[in-house]
VOPAGU-2260 file (C-alpha; in pm, 1 decimal, decimal comma):
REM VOPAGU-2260
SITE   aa  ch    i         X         Y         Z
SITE  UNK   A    0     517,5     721,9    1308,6
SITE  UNK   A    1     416,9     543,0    1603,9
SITE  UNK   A    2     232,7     205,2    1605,7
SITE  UNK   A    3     -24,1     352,0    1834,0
SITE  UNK   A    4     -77,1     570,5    1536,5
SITE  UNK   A    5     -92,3     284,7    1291,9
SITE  UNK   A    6    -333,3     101,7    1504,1
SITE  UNK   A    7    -580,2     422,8    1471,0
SITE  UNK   A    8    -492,7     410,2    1172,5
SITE  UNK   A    9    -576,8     101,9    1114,3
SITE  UNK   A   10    -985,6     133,8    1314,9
SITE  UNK   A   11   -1034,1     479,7    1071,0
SITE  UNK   A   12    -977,5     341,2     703,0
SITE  UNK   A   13   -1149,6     502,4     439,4
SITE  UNK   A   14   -1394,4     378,4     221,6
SITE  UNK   A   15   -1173,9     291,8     -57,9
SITE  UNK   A   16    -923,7     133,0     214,4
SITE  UNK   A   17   -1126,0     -72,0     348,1
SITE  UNK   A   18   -1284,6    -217,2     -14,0
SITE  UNK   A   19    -885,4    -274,6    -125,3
SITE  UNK   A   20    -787,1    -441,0     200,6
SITE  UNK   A   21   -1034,7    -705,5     151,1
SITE  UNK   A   22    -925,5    -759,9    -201,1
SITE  UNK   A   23    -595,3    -753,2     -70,1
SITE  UNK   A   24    -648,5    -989,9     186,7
SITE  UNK   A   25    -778,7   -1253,1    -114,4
SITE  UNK   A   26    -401,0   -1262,8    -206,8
SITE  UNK   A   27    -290,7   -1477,0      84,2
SITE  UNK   A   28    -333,7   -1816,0    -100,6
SITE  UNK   A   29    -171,5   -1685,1    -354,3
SITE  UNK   A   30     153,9   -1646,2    -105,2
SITE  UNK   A   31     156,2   -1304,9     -59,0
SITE  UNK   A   32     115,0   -1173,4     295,8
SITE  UNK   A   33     -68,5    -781,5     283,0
SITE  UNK   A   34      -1,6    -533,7     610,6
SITE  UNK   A   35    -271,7    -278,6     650,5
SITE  UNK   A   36    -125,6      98,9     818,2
SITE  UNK   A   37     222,1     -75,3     813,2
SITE  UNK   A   38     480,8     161,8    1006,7
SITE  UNK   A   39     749,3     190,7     782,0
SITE  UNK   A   40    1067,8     390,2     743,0
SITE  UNK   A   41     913,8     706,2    1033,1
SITE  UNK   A   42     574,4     651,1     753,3
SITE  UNK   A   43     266,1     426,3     763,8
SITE  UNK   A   44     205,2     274,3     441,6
SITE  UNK   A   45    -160,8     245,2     380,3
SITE  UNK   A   46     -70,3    -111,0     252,8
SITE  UNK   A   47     247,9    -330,0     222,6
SITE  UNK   A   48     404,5    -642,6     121,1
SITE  UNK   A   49     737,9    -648,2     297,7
SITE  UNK   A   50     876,1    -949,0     192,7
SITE  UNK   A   51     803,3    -852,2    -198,9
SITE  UNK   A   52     936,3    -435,7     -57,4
SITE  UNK   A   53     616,6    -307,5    -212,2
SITE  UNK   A   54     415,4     -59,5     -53,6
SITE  UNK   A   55      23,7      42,6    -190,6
SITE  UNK   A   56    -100,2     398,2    -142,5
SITE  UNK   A   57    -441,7     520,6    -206,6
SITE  UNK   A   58    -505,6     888,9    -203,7
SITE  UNK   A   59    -751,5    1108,1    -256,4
SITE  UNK   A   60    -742,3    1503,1    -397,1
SITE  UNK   A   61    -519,1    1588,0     -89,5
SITE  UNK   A   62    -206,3    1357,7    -257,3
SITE  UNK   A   63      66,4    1396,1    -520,6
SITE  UNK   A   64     222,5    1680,7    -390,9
SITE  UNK   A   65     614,2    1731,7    -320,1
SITE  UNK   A   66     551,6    1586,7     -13,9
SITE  UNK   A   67     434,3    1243,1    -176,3
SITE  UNK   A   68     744,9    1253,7    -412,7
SITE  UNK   A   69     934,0    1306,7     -93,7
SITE  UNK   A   70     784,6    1062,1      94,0
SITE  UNK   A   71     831,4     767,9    -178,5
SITE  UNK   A   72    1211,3     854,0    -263,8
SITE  UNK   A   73    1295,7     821,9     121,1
SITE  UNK   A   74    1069,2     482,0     104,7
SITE  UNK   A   75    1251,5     382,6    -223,3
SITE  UNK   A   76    1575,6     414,5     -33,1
SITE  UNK   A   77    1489,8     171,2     172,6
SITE  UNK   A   78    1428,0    -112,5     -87,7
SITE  UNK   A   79    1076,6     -59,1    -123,4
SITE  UNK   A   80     847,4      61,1    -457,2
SITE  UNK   A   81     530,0     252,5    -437,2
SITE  UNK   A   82     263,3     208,3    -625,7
SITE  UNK   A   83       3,1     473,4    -589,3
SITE  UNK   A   84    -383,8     455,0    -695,7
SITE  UNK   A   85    -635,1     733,8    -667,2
SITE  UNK   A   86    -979,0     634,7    -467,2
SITE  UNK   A   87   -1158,2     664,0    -754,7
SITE  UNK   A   88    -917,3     373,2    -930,7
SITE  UNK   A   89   -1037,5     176,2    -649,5
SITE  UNK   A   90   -1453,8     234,6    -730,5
SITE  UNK   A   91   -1441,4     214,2   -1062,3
SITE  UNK   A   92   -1149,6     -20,5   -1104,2
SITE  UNK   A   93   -1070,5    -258,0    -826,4
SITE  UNK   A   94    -995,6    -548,5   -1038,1
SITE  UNK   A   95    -750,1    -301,0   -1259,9
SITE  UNK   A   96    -594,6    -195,6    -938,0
SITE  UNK   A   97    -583,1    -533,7    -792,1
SITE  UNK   A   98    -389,0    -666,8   -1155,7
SITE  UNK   A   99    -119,5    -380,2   -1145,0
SITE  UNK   A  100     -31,4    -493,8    -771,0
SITE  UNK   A  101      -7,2    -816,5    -890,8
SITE  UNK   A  102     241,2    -811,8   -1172,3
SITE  UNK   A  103     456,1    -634,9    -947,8
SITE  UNK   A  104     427,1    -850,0    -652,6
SITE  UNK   A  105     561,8   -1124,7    -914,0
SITE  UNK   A  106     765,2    -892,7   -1048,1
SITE  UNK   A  107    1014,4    -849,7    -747,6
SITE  UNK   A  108    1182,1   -1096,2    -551,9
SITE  UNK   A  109    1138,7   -1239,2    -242,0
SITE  UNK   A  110    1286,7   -1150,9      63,8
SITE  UNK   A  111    1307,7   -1289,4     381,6
C-alpha cells in the first residue's frame, strides 16, 4: 500500500476508528507511541505500535475471512501480532478493548 493511500486512509476513519484512536492516543504518557493507517508489510494497519510489533484491527461484518488469516500470518512474519476487535467491541466495550491492548503492549518487548 501506498502512503498516499494511508493518508486517505487516515481523513476517512470510521466511526469506531476514530472513537479507538482517541483512546489510543491517551496511551502516550503511558510510553506507548499509537500510528493510525500505518503502512506496513504492502498492508495498512488500522492501528500500530511498532516499537511493541503490535498491530490493532477493527472490522466490521466484511472481516475474518481467509483473506484476514492471510493477511495476519504474512504480518506475523514480520515480528508483529494482531489483535483484532469487531466495531461493535469498540461501542459497547471500549474500555474492554482498550485493557486487552494493554496487557499485550506490556506483554512484548521493546524494540527500537
Amino acid at each position: 500500500m501506498s502512503v498516499e493511500r494511508a493518508r486517505a486512509l487516515r481523513r476517512s476513519l470510521t466511526p469506531q476508528e476514530a472513537k479507538l484512536w482517541t483512546r489510543l492516543r491517551e496511551l502516550r504518557p503511558l510510553g506507548h507511541h499509537p500510528r493510525r493507517q500505518d503502512p506496513i508489510g504492502g498492508f495498512v494497519a488500522d492501528f500500530s505500535f511498532r516499537r511493541r510489533r503490535l498491530i490493532v484491527e477493527v472490522d466490521g461484518g466484511q472481516h475474518g475471512g481467509s483473506a484476514d488469516v492471510a493477511r495476519d500470518a504474512a504480518l506475523e512474519r514480520l515480528g508483529y501480532r494482531v489483535l483484532r476487535f469487531w466495531n461493535v467491541d469498540v461501542d459497547r466495550n471500549v474500555e474492554g478493548v482498550i485493557e486487552t491492548i494493554l496487557a499485550e503492549l506490556d506483554s512484548r518487548p521493546l524494540r527500537e
